[in-house]
C-alpha positions as CSV (number, residue, x, y, z in Angstrom):
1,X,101.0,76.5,87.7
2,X,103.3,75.0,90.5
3,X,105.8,73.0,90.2
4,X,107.1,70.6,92.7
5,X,110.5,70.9,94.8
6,X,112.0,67.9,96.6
7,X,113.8,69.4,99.7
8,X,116.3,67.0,101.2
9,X,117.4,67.8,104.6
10,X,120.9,66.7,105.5
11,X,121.7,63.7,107.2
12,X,123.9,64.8,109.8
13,X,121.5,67.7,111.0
14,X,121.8,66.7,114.5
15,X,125.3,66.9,114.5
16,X,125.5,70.6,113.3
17,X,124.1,71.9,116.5
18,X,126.1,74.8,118.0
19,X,127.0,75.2,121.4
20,X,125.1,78.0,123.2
21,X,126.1,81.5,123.0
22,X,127.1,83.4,125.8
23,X,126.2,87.0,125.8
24,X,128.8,89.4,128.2
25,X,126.8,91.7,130.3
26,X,127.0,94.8,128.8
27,X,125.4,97.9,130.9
28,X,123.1,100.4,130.2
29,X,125.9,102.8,130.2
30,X,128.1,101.0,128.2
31,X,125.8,101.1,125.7
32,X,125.1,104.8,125.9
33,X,128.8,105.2,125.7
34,X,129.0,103.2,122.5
35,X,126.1,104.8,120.8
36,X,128.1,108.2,121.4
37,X,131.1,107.6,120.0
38,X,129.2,106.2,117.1
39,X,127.2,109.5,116.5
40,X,130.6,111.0,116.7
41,X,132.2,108.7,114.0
42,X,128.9,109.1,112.0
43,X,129.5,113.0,112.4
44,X,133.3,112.9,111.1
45,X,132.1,110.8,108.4
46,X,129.3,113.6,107.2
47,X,132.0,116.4,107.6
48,X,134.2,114.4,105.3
49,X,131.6,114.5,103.1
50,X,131.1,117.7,103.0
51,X,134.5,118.7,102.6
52,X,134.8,116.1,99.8
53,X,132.2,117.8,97.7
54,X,133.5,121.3,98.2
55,X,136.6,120.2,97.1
56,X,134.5,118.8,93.8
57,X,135.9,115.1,95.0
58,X,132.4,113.4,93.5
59,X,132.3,109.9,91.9
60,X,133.3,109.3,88.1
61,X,130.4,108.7,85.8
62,X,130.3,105.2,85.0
63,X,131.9,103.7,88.3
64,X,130.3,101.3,90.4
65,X,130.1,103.7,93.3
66,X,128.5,106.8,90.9
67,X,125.8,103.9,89.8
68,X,125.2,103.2,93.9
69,X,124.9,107.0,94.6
70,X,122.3,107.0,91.6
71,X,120.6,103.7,92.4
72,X,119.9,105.1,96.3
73,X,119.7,109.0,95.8
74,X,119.5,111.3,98.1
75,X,115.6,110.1,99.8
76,X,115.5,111.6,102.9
77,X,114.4,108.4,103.9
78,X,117.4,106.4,102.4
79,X,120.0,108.8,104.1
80,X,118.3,108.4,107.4
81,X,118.1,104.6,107.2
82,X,121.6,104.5,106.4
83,X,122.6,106.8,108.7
84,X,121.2,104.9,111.3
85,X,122.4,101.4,110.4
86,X,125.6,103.2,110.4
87,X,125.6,104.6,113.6
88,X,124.0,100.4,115.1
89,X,127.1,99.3,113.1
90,X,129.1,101.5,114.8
91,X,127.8,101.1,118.2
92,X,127.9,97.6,117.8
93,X,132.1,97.5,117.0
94,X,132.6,99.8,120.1
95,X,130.9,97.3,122.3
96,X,132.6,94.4,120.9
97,X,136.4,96.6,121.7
98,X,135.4,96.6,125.3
């Protein structure tokens, strides 16, 4: 069964175009540099972590961040995904400072 979906494009479409972005020049190196001091940020971060649960600092059942933690888990994979968008993220704010 389908069912039919009238799309209406806006009128002033032609008007809504942006002007180009320019992109700095960024070098190689400053890259590097940024995705250093992201690993390092990402490092504090885990040895906050750490610290946090040996201090038994853990979130409340029933909170929206104990429900996230449960939601995600600890999957190897999850925690290494997120580490790494974490770190790009990172990276990425560095680069923008300079």
């Amino acid at each position: 069964m389908f069912i039919a979906v009238e799309i209406q494009i806006p009128i002033d479409i032609e008007n809504r175009r942006s002007r180009p972005i320019k992109f700095p020049s960024i070098s190689i190196n400053e890259v590097n540099n940024a995705g250093k001091l992201a690993i390092v940020f990402v490092n504090t971060m885990d040895k906050l972590e750490i610290e946090l649960r040996e201090r038994k600092l853990l979130a409340r059942s029933g909170t929206k961040e104990f429900s996230h933690q449960n939601f995600f888990g600890t999957n190897p994979l999850s925690v290494r995904l997120a580490r790494n968008g974490m770190i790009a993220l990172q990276a990425s704010i560095e680069l923008a400072r300079e």
